[in-house]
N, C-alpha and C positions, 0 to 999 in steps of 0.2 A: 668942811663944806656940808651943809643943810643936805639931806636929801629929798627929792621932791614929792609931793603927795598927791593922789589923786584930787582933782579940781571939784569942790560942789559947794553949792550955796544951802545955807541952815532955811529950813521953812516955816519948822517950829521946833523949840528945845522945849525940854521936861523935865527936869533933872537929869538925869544919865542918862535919858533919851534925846535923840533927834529925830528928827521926818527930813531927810536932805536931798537934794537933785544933782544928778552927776549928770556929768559932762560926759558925752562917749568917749571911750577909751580905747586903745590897742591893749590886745594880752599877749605875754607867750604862758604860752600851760603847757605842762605834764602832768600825766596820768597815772597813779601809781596803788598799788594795794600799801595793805597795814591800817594799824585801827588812826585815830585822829593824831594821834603825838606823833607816831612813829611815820607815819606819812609826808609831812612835812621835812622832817631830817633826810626821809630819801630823795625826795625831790627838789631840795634845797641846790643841791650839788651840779646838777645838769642844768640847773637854770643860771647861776651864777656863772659858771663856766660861758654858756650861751652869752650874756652880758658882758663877761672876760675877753670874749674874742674867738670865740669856740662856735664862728659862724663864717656865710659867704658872702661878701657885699655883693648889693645887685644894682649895677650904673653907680653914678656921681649919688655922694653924700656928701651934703653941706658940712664943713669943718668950721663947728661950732662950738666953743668952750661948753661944757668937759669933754666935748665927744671928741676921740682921736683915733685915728687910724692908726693898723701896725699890719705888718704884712700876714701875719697869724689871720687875719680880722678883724674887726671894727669892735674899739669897746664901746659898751652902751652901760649910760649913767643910771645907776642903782637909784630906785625911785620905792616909794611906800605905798600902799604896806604891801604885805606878801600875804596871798588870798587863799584860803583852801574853801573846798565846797566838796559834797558826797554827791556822786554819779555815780549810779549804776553798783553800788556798794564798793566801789573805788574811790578816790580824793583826787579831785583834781587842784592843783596848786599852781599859782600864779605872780607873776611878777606883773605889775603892770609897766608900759613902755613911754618913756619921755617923752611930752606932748609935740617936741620937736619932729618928732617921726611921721609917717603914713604908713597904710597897707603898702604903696607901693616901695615906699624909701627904706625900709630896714629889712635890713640884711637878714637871709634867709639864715635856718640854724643849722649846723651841722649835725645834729644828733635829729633824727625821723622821728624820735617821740615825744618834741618838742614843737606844740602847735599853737602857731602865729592867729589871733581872732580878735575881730572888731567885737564890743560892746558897745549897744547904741544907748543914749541919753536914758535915763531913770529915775525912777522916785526909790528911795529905800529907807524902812526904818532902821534906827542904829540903837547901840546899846557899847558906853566904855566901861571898861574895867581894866584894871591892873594886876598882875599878878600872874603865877607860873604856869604855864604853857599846857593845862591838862584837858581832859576829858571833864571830869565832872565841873570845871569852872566854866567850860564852854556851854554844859548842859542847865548849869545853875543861870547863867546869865542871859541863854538862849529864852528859856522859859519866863524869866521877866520879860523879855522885851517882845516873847507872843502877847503877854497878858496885855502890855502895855499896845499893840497893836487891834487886840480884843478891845480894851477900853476907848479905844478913838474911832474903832469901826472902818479901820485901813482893810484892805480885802491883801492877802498874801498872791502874789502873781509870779514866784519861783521862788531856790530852794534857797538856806540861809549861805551865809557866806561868812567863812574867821578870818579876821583879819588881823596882821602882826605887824610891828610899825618899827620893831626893834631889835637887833642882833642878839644871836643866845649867852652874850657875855655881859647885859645889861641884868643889873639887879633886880630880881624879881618886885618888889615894891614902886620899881621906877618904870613898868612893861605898859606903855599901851596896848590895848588890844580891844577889838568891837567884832560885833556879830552887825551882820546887815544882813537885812532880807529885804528883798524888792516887793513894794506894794504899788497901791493905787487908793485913791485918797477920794473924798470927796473936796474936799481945797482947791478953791479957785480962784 
């Protein structure tokens, strides 16, 4: 089964650039120290479980393929990509949550350092690349796609965001992966 992606339409492509507009989203995040790599592997675990069923339903939710209930908890369908961004010299990491949901329909998480938040509609530049999970491919790729943000006169309106689209058993040569940073365009 496909999994799902966050929703947005292309504005303008550039080569390995976009300029795209999201659709607002639900997150769950945790928060976690470690530098860029190791951040991700620790946060991986409590968010997947939260997904698994590692949560409290709150009222009736619609039983809708894939989503199924079990008396543990409600699982919730693994959706793309897995988002890390730096707060406060922390990582916060993110799953985003099935468009089927709301604020008020998904189930609260059992683990308290796992935090449920809307993201409202945006503009963001992108940038893909393939390839292993590091620090310096994030900083190599980051730095293009400021230039390329300098070159179009996008003004940056928060911070960058990594985004992973594929499990750690997928061949490094076959990895999606993008940097997004939220701008503001003169495009209209």
């Amino acid at each position: 089964m496909a999994t799902a992606e966050a929703p947005y339409t292309v504005i303008k492509a550039d080569d390995i650039f976009e300029l795209r507009q999201y659709a607002p989203q639900i997150l769950a995040e945790i928060t976690v120290d470690g530098d860029l790599e190791e951040a991700g592997n620790k946060a991986f675990r409590p968010l997947f479980r939260y997904i698994s069923g590692d949560n409290k339903s709150r009222g009736k939710i619609a039983m809708t393929a894939p989503v199924s209930q079990e008396q543990s908890g409600e699982k919730i369908a693994m959706t793309a990509p897995v988002s890390q961004q730096q707060a406060q010299g922390k990582w916060a990491v993110s799953f985003m949550m099935p468009t089927s949901y709301t604020m008020e329909t998904l189930p609260a998480p059992d683990d308290s350092n796992i935090k449920i938040r809307q993201v409202p509609a945006r503009l963001a530049a992108a940038v893909r690349y393939s390839g292993f999970w590091s620090e310096e491919k994030y900083l190599l790729n980051k730095g293009k796609l400021e230039a390329w943000i300098r070159e179009n006169r996008f003004t940056v309106v928060g911070e960058p965001v990594w985004a992973r689209y594929n499990p750690p058993f997928t061949l490094w040569f076959m990895r999606r992966n993008e940097i997004l940073i939220p701008v503001s365009s003169g495009l209209h």
